[in-house]
PQR file of N, CA, C, O and H, with PARSE charges and radii, in Angstrom:
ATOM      1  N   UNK A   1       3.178-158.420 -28.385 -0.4000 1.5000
ATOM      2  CA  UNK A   1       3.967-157.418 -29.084 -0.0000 2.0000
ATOM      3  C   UNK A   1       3.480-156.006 -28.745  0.5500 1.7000
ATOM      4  O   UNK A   1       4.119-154.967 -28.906 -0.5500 1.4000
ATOM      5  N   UNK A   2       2.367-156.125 -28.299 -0.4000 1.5000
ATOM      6  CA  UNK A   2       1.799-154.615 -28.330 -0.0000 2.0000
ATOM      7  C   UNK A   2       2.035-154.094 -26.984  0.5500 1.7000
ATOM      8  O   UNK A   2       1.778-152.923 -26.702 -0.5500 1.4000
ATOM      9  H   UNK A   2       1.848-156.969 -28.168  0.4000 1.0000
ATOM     10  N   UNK A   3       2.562-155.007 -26.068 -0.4000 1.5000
ATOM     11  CA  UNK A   3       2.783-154.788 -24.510 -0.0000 2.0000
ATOM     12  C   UNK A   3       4.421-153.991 -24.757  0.5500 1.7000
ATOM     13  O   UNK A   3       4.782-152.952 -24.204 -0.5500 1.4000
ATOM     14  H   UNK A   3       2.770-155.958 -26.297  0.4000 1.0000
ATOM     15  N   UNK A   4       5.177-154.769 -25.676 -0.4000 1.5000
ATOM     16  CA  UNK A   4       6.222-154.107 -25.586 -0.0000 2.0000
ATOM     17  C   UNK A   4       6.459-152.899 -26.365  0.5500 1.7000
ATOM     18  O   UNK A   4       7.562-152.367 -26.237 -0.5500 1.4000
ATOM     19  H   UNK A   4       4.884-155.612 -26.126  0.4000 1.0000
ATOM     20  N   UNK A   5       5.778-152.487 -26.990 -0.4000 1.5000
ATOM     21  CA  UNK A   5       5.543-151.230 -28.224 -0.0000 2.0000
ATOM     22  C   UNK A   5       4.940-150.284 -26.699  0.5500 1.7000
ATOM     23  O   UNK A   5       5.545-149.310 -26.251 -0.5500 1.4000
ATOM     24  H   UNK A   5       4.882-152.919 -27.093  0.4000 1.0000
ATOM     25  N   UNK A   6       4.221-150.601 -26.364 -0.4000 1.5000
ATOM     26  CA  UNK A   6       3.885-149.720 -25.141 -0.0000 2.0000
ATOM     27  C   UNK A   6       4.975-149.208 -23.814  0.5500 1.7000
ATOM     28  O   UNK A   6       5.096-148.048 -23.420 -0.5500 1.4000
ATOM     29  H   UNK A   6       3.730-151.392 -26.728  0.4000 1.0000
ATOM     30  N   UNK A   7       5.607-150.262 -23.349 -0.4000 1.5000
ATOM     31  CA  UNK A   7       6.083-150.776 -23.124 -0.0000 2.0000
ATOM     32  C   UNK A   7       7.625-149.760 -22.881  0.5500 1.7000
ATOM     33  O   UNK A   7       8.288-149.474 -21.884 -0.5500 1.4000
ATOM     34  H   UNK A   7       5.509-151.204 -23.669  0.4000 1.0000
ATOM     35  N   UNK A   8       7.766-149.359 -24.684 -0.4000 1.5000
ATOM     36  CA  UNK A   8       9.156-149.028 -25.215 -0.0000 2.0000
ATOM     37  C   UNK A   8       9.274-147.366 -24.938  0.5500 1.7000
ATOM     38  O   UNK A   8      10.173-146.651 -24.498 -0.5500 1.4000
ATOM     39  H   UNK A   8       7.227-149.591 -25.494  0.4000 1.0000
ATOM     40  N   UNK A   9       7.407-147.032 -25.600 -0.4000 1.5000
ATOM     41  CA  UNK A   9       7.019-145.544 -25.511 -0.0000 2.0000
ATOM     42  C   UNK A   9       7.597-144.685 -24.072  0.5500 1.7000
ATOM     43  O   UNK A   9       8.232-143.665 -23.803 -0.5500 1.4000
ATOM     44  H   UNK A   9       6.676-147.613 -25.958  0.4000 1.0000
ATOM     45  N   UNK A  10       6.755-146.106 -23.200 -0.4000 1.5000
ATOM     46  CA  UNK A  10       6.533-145.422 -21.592 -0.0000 2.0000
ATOM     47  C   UNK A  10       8.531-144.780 -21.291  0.5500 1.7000
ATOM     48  O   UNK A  10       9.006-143.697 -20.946 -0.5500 1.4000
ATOM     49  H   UNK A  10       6.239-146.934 -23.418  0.4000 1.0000
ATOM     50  N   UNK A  11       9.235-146.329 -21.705 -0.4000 1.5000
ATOM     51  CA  UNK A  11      10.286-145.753 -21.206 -0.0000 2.0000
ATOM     52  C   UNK A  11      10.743-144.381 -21.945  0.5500 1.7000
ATOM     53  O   UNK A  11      11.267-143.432 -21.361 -0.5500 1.4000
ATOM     54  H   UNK A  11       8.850-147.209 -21.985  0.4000 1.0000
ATOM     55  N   UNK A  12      10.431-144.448 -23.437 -0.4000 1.5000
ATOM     56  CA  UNK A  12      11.294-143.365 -23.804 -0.0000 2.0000
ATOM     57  C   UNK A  12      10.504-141.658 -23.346  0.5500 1.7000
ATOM     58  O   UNK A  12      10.973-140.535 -23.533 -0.5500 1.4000
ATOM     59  H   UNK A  12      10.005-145.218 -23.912  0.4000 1.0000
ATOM     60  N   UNK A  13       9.149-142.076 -22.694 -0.4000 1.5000
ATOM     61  CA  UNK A  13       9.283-140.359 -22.138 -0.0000 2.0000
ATOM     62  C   UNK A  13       9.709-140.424 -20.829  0.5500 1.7000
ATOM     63  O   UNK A  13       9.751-139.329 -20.268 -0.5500 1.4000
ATOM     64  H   UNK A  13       8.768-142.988 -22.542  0.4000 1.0000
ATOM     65  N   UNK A  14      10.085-141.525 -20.077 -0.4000 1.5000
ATOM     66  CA  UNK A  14      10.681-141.093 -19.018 -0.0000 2.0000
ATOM     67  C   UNK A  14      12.134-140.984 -19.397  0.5500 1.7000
ATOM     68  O   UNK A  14      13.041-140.441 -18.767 -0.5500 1.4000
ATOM     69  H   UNK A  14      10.050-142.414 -20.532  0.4000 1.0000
ATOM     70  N   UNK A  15      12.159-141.387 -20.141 -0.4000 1.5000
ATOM     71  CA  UNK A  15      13.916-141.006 -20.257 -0.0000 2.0000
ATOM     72  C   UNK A  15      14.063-139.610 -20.786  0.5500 1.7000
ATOM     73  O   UNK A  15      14.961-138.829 -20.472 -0.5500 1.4000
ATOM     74  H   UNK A  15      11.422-141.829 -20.653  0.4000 1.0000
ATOM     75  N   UNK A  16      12.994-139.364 -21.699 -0.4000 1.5000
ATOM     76  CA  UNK A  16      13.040-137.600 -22.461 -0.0000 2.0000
ATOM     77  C   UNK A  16      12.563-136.336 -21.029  0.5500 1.7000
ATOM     78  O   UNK A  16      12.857-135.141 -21.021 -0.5500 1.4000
ATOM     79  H   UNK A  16      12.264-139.998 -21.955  0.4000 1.0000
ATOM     80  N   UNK A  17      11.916-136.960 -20.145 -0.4000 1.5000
ATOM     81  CA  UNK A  17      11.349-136.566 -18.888 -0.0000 2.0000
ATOM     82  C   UNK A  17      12.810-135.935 -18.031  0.5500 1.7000
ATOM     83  O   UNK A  17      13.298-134.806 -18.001 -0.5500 1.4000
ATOM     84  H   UNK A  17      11.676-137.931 -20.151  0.4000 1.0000
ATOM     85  N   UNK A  18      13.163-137.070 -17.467 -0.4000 1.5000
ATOM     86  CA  UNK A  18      14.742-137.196 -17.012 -0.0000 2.0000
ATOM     87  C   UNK A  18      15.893-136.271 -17.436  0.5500 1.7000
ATOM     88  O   UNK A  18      16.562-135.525 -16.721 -0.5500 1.4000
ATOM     89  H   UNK A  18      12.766-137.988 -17.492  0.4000 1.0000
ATOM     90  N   UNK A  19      15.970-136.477 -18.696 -0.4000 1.5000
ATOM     91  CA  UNK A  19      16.831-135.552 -19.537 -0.0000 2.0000
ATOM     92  C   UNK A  19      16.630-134.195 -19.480  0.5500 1.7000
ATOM     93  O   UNK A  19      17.607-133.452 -19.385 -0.5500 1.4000
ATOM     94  H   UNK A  19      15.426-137.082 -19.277  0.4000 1.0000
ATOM     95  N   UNK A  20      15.100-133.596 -19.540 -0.4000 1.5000
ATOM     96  CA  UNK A  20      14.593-132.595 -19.451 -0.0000 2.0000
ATOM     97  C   UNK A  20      14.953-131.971 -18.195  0.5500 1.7000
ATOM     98  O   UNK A  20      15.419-130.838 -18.071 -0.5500 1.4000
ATOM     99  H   UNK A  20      14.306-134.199 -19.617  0.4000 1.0000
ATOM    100  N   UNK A  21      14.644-132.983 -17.069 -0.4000 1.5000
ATOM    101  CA  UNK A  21      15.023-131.997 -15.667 -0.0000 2.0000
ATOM    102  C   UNK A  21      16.722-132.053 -15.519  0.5500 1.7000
ATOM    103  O   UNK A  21      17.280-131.369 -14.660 -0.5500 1.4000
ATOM    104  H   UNK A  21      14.266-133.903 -17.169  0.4000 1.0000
ATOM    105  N   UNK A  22      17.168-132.568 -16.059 -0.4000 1.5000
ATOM    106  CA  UNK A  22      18.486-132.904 -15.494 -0.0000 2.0000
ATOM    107  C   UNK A  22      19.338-131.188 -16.440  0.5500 1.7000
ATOM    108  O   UNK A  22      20.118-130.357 -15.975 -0.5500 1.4000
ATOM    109  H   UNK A  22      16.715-133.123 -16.757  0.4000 1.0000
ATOM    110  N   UNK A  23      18.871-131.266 -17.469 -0.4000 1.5000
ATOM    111  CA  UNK A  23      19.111-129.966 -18.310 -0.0000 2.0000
ATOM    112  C   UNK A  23      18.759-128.629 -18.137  0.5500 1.7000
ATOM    113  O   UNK A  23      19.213-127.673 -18.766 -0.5500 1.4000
ATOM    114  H   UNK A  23      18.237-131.940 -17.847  0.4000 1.0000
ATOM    115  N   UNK A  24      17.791-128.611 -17.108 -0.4000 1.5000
ATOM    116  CA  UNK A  24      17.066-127.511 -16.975 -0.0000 2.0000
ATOM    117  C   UNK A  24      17.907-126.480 -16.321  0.5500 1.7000
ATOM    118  O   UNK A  24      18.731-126.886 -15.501 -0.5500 1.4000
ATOM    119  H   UNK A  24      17.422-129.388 -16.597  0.4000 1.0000
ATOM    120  N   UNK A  25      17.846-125.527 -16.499 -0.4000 1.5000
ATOM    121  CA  UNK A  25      18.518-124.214 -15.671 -0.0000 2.0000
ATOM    122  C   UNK A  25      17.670-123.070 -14.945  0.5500 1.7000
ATOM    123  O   UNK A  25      18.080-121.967 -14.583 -0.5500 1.4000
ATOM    124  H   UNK A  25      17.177-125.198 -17.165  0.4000 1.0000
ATOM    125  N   UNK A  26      16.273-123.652 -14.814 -0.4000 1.5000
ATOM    126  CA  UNK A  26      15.937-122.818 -13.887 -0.0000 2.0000
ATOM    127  C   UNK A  26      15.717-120.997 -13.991  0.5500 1.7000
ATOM    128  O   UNK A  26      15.578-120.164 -13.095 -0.5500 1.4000
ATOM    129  H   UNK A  26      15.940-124.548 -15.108  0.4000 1.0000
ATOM    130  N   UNK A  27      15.767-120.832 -15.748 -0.4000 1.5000
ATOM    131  CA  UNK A  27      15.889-119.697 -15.591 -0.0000 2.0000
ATOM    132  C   UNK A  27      17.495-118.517 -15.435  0.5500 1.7000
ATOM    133  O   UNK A  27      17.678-117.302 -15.505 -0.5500 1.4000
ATOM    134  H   UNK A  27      15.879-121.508 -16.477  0.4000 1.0000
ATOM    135  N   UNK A  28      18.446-119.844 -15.181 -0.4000 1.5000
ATOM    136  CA  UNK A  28      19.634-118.622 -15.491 -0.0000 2.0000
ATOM    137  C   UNK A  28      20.387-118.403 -16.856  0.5500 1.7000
ATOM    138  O   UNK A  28      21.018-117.419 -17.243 -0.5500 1.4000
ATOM    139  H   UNK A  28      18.297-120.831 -15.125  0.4000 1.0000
ATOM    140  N   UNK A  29      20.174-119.418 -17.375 -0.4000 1.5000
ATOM    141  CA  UNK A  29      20.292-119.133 -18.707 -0.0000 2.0000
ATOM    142  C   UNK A  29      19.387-118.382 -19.642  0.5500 1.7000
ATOM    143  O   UNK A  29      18.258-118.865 -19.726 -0.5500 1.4000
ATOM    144  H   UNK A  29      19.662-120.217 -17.061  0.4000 1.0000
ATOM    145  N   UNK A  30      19.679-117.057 -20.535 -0.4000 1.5000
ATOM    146  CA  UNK A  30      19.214-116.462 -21.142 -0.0000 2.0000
ATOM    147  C   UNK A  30      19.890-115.903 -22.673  0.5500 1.7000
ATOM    148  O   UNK A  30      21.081-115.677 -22.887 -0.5500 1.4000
ATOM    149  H   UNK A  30      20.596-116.664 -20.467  0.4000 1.0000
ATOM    150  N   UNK A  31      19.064-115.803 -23.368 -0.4000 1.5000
ATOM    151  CA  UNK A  31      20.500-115.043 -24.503 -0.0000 2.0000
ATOM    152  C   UNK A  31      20.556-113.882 -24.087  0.5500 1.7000
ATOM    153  O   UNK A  31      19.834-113.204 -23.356 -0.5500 1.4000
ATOM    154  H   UNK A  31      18.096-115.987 -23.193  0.4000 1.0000
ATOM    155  N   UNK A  32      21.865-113.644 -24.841 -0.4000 1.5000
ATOM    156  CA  UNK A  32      22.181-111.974 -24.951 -0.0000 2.0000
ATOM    157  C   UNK A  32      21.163-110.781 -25.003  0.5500 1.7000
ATOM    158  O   UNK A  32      20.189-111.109 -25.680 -0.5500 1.4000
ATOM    159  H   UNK A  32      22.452-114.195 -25.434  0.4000 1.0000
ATOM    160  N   UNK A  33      21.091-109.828 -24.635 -0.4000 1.5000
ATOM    161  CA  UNK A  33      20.616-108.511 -25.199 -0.0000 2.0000
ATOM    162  C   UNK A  33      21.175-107.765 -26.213  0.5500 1.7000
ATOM    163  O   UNK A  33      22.381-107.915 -26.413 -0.5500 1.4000
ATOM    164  H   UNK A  33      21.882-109.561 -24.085  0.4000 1.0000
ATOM    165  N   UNK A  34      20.539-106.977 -26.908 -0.4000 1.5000
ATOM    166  CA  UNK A  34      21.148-106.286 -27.623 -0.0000 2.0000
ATOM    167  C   UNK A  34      22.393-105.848 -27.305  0.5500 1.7000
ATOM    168  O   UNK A  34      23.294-105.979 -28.133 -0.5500 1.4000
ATOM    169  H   UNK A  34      19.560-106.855 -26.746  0.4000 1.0000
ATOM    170  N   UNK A  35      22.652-105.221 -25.971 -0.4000 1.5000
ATOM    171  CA  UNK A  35      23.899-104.317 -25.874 -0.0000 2.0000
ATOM    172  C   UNK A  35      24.883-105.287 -25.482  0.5500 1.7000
ATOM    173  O   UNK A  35      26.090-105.137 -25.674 -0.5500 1.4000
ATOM    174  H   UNK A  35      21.920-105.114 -25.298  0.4000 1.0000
ATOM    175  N   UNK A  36      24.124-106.724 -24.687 -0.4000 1.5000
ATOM    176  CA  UNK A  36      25.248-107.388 -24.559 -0.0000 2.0000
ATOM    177  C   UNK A  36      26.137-107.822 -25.995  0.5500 1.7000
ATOM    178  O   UNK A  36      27.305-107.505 -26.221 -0.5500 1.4000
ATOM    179  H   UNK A  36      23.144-106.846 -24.530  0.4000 1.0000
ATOM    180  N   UNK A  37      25.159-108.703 -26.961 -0.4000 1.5000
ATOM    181  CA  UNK A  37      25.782-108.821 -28.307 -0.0000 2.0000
ATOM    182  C   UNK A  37      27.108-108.264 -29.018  0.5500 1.7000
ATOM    183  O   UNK A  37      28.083-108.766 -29.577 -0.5500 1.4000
ATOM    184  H   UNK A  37      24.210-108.961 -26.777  0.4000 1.0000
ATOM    185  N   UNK A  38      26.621-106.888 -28.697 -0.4000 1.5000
ATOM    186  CA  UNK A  38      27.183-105.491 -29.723 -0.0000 2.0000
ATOM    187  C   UNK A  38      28.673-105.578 -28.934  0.5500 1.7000
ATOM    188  O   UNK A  38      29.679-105.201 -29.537 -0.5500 1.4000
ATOM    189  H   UNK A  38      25.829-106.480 -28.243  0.4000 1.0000
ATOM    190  N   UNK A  39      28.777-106.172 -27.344 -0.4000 1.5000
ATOM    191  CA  UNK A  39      29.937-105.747 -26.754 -0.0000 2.0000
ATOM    192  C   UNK A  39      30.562-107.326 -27.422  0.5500 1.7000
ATOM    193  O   UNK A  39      31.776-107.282 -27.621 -0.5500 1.4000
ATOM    194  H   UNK A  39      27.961-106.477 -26.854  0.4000 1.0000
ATOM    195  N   UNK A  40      30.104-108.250 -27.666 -0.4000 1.5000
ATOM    196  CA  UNK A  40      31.179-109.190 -27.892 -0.0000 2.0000
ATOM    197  C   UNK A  40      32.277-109.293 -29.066  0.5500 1.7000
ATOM    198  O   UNK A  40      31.889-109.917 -30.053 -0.5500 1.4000
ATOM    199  H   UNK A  40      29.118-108.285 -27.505  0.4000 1.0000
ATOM    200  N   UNK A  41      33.245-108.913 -29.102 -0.4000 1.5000
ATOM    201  CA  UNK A  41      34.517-108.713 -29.754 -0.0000 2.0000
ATOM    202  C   UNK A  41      34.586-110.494 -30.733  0.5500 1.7000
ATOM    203  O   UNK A  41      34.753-111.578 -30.175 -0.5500 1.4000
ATOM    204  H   UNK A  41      33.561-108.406 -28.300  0.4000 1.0000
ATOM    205  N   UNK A  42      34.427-110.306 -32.040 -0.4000 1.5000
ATOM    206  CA  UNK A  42      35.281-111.443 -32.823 -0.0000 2.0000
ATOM    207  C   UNK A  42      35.830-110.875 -33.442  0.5500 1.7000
ATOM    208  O   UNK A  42      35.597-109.756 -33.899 -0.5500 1.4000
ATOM    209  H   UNK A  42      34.292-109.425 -32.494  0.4000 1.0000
ATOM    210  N   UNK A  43      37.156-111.926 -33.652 -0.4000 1.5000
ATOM    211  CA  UNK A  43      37.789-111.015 -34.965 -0.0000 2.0000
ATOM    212  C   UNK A  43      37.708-112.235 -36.240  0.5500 1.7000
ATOM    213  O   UNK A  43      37.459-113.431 -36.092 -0.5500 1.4000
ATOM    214  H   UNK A  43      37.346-112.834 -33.280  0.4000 1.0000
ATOM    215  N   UNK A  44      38.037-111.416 -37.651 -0.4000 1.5000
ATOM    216  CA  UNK A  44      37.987-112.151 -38.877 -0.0000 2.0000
ATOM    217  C   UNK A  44      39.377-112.993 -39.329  0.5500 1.7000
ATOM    218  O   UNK A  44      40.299-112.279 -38.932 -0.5500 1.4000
ATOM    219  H   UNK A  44      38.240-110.444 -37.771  0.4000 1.0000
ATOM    220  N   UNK A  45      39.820-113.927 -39.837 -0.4000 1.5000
ATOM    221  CA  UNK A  45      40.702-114.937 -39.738 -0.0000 2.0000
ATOM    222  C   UNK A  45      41.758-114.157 -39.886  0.5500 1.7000
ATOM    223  O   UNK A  45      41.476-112.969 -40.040 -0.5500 1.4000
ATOM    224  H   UNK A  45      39.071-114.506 -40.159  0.4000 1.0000
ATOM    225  N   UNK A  46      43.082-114.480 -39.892 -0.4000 1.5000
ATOM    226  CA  UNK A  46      43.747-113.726 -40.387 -0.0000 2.0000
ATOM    227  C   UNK A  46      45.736-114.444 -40.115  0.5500 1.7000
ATOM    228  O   UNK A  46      46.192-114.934 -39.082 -0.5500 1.4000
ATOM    229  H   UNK A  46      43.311-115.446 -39.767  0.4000 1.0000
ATOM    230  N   UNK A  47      46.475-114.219 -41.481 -0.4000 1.5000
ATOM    231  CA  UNK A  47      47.708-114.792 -41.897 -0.0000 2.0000
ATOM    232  C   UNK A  47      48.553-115.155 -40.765  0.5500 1.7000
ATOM    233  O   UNK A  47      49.223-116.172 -40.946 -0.5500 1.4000
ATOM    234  H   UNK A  47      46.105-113.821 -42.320  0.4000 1.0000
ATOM    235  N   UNK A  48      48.683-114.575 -39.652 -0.4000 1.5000
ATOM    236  CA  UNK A  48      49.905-114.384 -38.874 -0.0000 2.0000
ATOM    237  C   UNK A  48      50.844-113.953 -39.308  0.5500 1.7000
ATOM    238  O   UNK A  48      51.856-114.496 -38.865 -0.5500 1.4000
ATOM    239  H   UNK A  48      48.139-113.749 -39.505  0.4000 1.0000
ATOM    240  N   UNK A  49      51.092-112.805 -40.355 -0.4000 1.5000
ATOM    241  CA  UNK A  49      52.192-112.386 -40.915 -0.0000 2.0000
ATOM    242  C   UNK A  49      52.938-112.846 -41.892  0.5500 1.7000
ATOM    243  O   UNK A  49      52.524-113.738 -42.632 -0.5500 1.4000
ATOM    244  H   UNK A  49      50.270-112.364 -40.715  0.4000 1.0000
ATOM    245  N   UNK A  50      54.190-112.273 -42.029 -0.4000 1.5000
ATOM    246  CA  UNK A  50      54.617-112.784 -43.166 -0.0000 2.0000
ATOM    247  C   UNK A  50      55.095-114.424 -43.723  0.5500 1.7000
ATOM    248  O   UNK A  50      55.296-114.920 -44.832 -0.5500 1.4000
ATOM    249  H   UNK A  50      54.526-111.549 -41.428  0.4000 1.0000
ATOM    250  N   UNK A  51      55.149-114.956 -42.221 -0.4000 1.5000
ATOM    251  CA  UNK A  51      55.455-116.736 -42.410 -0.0000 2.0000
ATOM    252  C   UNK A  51      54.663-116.888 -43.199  0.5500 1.7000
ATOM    253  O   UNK A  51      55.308-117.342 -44.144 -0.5500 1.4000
ATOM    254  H   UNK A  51      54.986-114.553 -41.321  0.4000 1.0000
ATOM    255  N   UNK A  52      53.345-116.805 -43.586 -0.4000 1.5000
ATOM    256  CA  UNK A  52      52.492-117.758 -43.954 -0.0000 2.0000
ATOM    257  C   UNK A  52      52.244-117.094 -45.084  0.5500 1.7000
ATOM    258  O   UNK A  52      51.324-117.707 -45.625 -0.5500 1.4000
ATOM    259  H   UNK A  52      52.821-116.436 -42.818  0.4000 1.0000
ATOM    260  N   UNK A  53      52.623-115.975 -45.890 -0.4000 1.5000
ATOM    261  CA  UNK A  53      52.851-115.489 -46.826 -0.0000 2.0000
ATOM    262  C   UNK A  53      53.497-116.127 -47.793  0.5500 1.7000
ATOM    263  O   UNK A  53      53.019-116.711 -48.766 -0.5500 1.4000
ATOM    264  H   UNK A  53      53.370-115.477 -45.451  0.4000 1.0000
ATOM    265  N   UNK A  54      55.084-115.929 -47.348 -0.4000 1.5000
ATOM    266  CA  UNK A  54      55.874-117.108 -47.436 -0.0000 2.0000
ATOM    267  C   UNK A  54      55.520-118.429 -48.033  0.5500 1.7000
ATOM    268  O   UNK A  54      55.858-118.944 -49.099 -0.5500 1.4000
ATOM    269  H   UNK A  54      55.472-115.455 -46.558  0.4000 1.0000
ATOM    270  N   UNK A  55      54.587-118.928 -46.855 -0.4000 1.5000
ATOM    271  CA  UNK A  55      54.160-120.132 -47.318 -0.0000 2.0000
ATOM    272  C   UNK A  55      53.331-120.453 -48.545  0.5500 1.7000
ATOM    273  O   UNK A  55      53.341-121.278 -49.458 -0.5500 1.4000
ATOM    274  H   UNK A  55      54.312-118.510 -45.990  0.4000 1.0000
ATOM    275  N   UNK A  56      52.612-119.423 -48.143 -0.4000 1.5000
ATOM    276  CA  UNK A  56      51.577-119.665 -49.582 -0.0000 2.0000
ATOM    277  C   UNK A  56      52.309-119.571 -50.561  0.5500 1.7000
ATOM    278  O   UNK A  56      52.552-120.682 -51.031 -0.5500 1.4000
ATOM    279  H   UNK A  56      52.604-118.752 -47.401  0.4000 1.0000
ATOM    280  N   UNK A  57      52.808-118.701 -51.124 -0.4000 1.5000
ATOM    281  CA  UNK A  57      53.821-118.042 -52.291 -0.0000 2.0000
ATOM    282  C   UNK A  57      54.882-119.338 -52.549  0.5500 1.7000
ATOM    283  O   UNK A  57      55.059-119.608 -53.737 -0.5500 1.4000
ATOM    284  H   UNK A  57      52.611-117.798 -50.742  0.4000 1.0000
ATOM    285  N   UNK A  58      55.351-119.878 -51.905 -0.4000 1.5000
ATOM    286  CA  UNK A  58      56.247-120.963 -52.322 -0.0000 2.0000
ATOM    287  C   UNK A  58      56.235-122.174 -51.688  0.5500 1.7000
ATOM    288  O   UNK A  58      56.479-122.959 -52.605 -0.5500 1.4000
ATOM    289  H   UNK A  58      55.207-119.659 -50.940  0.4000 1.0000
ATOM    290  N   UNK A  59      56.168-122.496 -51.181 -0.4000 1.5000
ATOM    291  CA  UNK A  59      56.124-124.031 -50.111 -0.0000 2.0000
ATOM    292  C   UNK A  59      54.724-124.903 -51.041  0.5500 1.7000
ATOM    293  O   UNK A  59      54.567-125.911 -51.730 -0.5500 1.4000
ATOM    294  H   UNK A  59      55.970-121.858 -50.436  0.4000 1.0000
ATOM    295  N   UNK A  60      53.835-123.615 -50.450 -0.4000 1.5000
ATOM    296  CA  UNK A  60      52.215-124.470 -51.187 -0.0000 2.0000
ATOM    297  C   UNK A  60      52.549-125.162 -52.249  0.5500 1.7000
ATOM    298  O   UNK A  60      52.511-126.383 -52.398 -0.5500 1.4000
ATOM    299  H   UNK A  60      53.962-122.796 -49.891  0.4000 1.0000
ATOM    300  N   UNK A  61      52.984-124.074 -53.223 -0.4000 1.5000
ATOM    301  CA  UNK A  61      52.730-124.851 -54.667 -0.0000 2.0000
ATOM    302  C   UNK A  61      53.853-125.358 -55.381  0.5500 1.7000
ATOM    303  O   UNK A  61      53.777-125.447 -56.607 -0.5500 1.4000
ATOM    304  H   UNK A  61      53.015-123.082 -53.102  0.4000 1.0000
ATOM    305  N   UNK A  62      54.977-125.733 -54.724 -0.4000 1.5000
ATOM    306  CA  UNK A  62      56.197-126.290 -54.982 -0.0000 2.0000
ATOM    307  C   UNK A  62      56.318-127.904 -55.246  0.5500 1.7000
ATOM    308  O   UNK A  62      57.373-128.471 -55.529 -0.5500 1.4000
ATOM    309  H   UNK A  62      55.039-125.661 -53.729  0.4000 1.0000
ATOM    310  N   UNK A  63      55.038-128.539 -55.100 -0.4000 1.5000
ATOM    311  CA  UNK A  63      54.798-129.725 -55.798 -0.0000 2.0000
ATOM    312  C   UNK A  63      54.540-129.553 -57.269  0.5500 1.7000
ATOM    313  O   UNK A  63      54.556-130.574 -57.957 -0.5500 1.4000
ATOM    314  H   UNK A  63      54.180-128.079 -54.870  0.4000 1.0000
ATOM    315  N   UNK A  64      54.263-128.190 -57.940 -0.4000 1.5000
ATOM    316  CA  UNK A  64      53.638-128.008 -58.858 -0.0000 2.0000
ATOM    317  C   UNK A  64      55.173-128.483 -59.601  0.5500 1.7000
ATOM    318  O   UNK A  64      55.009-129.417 -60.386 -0.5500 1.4000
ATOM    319  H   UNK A  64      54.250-127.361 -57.381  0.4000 1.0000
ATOM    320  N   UNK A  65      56.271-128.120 -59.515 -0.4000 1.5000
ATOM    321  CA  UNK A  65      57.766-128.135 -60.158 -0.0000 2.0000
ATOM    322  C   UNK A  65      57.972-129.813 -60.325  0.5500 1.7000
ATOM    323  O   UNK A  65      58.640-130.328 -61.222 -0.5500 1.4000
ATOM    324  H   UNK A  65      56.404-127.362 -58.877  0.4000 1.0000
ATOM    325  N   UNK A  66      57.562-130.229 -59.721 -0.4000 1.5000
ATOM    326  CA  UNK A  66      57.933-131.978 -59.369 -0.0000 2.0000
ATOM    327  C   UNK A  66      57.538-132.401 -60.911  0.5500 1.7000
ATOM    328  O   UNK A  66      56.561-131.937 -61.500 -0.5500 1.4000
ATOM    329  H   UNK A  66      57.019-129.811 -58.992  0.4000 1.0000
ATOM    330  N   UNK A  67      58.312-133.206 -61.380 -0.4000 1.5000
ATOM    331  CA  UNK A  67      58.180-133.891 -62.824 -0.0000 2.0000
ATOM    332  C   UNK A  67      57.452-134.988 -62.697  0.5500 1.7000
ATOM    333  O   UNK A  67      57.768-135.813 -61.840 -0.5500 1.4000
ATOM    334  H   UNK A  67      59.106-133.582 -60.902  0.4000 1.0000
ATOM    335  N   UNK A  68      56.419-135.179 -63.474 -0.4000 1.5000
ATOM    336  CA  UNK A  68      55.413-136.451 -62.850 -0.0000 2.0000
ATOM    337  C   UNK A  68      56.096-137.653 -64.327  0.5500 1.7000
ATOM    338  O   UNK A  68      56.159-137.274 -65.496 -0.5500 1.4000
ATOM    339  H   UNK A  68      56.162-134.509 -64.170  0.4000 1.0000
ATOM    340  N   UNK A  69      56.427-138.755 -63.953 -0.4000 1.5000
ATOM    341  CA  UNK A  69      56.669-139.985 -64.815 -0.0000 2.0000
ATOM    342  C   UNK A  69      55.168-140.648 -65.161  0.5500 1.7000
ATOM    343  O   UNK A  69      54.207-140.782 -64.403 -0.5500 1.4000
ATOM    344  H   UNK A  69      56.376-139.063 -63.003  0.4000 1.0000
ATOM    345  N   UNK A  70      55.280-140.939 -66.285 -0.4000 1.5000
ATOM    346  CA  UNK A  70      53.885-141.377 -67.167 -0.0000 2.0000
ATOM    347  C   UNK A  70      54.737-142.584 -67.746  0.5500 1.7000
ATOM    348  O   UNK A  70      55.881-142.614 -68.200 -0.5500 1.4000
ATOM    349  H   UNK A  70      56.061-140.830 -66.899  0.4000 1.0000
ATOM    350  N   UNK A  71      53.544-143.806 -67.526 -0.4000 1.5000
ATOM    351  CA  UNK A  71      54.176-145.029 -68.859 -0.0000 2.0000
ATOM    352  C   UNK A  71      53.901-144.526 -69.819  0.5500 1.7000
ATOM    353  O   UNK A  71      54.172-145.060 -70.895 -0.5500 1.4000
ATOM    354  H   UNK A  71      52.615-143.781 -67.157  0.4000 1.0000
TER
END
């Protein structure tokens, strides 16, 4: 049992080994810089206009009107 507990280890750093070089970039990957950061543009969610206005305001909650039957 202890051959294969050994056995199991060896493979899993060659496999974490493997993985490691296969991932590696050598250096061209880097994060951002400051100024790069500052230039990246997101924007915050936003309605698409009045459709979905619309929607909210009446469509959404138009199950609310539905008469529910109770025994």
């Amino acid at each position: 049992m202890k051959e294969a507990i050994a056995e199991t280890k060896r493979l899993n750093k060659v496999k974490a080994e493997a993985n490691r070089l296969k991932h590696q970039h050598e250096g061209l990957c880097q994060p951002f810089t400051d100024k790069e950061y500052q230039q990246v543009i997101t924007t915050m969610k936003s309605s698409y206009g009045a459709k979905a206005k619309k929607h909210s305001f009446n469509a959404l909650w138009k199950h609310n009107d539905v008469k529910l039957e109770t025994l």
